[in-house]
C-alpha positions in Angstrom: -10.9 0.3 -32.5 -10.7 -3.1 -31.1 -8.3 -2.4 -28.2 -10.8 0.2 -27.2 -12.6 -2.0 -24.4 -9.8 -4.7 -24.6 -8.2 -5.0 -21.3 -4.5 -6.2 -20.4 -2.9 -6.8 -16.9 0.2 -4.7 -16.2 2.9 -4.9 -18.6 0.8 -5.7 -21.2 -0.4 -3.8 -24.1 -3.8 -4.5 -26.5 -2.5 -5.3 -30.2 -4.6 -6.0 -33.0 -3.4 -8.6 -35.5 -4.0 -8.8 -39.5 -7.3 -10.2 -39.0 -8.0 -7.4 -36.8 -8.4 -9.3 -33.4 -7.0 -7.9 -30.7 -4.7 -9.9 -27.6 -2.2 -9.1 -25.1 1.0 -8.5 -25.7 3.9 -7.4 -23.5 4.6 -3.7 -23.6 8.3 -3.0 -24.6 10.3 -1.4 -22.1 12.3 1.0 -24.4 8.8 2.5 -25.8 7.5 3.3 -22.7 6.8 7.3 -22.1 9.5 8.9 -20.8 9.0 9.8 -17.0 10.0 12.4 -14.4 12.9 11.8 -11.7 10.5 11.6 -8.8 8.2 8.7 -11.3 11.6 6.4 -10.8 10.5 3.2 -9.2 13.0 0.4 -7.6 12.3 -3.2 -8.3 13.3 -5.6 -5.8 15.8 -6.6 -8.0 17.3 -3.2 -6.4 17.1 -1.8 -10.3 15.8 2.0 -10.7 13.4 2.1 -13.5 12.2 5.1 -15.6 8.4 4.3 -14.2 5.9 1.4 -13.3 5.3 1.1 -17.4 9.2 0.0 -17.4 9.4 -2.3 -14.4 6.4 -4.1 -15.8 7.4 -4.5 -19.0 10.1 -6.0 -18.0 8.2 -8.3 -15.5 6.7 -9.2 -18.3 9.3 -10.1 -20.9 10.6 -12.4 -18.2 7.5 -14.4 -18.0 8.1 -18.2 -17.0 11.4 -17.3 -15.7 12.2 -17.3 -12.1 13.3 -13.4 -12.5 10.2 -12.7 -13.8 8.5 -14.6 -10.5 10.6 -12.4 -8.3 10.4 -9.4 -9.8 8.2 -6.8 -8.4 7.5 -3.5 -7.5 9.6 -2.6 -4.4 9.2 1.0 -3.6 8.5 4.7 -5.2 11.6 6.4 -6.0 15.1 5.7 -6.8 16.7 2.5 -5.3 18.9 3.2 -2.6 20.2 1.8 0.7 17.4 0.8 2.9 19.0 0.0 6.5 18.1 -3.3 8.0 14.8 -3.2 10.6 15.8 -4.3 14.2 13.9 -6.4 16.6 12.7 -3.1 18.5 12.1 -1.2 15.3 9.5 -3.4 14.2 7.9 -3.6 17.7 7.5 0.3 17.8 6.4 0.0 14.0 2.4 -0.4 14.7 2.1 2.6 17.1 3.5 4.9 14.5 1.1 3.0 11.7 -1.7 3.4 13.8 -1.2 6.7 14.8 -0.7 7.6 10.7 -3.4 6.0 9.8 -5.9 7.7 12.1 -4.3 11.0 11.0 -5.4 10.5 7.4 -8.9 9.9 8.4 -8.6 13.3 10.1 -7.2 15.1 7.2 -10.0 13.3 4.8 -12.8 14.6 7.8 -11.8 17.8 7.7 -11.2 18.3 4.2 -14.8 16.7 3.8 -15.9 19.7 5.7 -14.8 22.1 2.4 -16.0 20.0 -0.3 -17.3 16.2 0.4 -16.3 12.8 -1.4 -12.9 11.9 0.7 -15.3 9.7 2.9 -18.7 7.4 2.8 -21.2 9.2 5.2 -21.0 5.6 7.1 -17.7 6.8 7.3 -17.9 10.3 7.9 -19.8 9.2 10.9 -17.8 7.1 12.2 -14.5 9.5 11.7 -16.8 12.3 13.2 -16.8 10.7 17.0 -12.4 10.4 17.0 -12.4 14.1 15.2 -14.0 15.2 18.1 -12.0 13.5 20.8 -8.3 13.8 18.7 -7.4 17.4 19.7 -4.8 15.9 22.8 -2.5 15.0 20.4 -0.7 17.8 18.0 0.1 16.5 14.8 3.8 15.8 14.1 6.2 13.2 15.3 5.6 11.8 19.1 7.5 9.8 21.2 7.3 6.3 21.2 5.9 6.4 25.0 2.8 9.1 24.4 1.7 6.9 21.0 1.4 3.7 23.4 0.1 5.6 26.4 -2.8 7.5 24.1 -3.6 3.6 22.6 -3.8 2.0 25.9 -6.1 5.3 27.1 -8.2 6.2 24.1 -7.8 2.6 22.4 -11.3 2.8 21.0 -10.2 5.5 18.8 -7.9 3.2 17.1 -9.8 0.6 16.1 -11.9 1.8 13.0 -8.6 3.4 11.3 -7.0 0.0 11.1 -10.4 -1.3 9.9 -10.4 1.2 7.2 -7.1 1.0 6.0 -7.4 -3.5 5.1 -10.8 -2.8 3.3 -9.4 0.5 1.6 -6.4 -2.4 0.5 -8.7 -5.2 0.3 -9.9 -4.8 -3.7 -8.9 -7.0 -5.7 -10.8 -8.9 -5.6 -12.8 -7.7 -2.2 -12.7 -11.2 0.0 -11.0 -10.1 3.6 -7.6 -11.6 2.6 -5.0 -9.3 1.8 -2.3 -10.2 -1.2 1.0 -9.2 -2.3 -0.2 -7.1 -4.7 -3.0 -5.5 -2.9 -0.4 -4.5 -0.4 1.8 -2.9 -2.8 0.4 0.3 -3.4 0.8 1.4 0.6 3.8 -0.8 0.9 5.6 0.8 -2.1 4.9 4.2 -1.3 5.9 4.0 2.7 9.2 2.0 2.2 11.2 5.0 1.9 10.0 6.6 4.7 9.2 3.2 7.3 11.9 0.3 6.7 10.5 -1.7 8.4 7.3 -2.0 6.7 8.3 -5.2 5.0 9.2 -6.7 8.0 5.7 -6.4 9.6 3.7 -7.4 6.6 5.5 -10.8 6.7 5.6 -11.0 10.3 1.6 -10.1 9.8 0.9 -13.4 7.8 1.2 -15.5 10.8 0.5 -18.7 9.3 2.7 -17.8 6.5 0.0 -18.9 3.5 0.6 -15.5 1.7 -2.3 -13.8 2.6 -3.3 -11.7 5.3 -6.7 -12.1 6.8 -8.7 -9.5 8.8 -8.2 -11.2 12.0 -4.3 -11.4 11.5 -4.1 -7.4 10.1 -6.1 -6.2 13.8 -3.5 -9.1 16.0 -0.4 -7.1 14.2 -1.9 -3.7 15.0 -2.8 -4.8 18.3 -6.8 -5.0 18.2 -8.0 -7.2 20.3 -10.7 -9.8 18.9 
């Protein structure tokens, strides 16, 4: 089969022609497979779509055009009305990232403690010394003045969680600048739930070049140089 090892980008299918070489072609919207209610995906053409396989076909069959430019991935789930972020919302919005963030390493630590391959054992390591010290704070939702009073007292437990989180981001390819689409995947899925996550990503890219560098993700978060 030569599609077999015959890669195409998103939105894009392998076809073979009646020579029997195979190219890229752009995957038709209507064949995709059908999909579940919770696999629904909003564009940011505020369009629901039956899936990613969908939205990207459609990116796709709008190559060259400036709706194809624009259109991208905006969120998991259904579209529906995302309130505007204030001034203040967006200010609060890294404590409540940072204290997420260092949750997950938690979770990954202890579920590394069952059965292992969540986390590097550089990393495991590393997670091991803010395992330790994290039992002040009970999981759940806190207020707004115990998530900046536990950063400016145990800020060193903060730091390697915002580390982790731009290399787990930083793929593709790996070169400590953060794209759109690298950002997608955490940005997509968290929309929903934090509104103002768009907000602070472009508010991140201080110099406005489209990228976010290391030094500009730890300024947002509030790690000092």
């Amino acid at each position: 089969d030569p599609c077999r090892n015959f890669h195409c980008k998103r939105g894009k299918v392998c076809h073979v022609d009646k020579h029997g070489k195979p190219s890229c072609i752009c995957q038709d919207p209507t064949a995709c497979p059908s999909t579940k209610d919770y696999e629904r995906v909003c564009g940011t053409d505020n369009k629901t779509y039956d899936g990613t396989c969908q939205l990207f076909g459609t990116k796709c069959q709008l190559e060259g055009t400036k709706m194809g430019r624009q259109l991208h991935l905006d969120y998991m789930g259904s579209c529906k009305y995302i309130p505007h972020c204030t001034d203040y919302e967006v200010d609060q919005f890294p404590l409540r990232m940072r204290d997420w963030l260092k949750n997950i390493l938690m979770q990954y630590y202890e579920r590394d403690l069952d059965t292992s391959g969540y986390l590097t054992e550089k990393q495991r390591s590393k997670v091991k010394k803010i395992y330790q010290n994290d039992k002040r704070l009970v999981a759940g939702d806190h207020a707004v003045e115990l998530l900046l009073h536990d950063f400016e007292k145990n800020y060193h437990m903060y730091v390697y969680p915002v580390h982790w989180q731009f290399h787990q981001l930083d793929q593709h390819p790996a070169d400590r600048l953060l794209t759109h689409s690298e950002l997608a995947p955490l940005r997509a899925s968290l929309v929903p739930m934090e509104h103002c996550i768009t907000r602070f990503f472009q508010e991140c890219d201080g110099d406005q070049d489209k990228h976010i560098a290391l030094k500009e993700w730890c300024h947002c978060f509030g790690i000092k140089e």
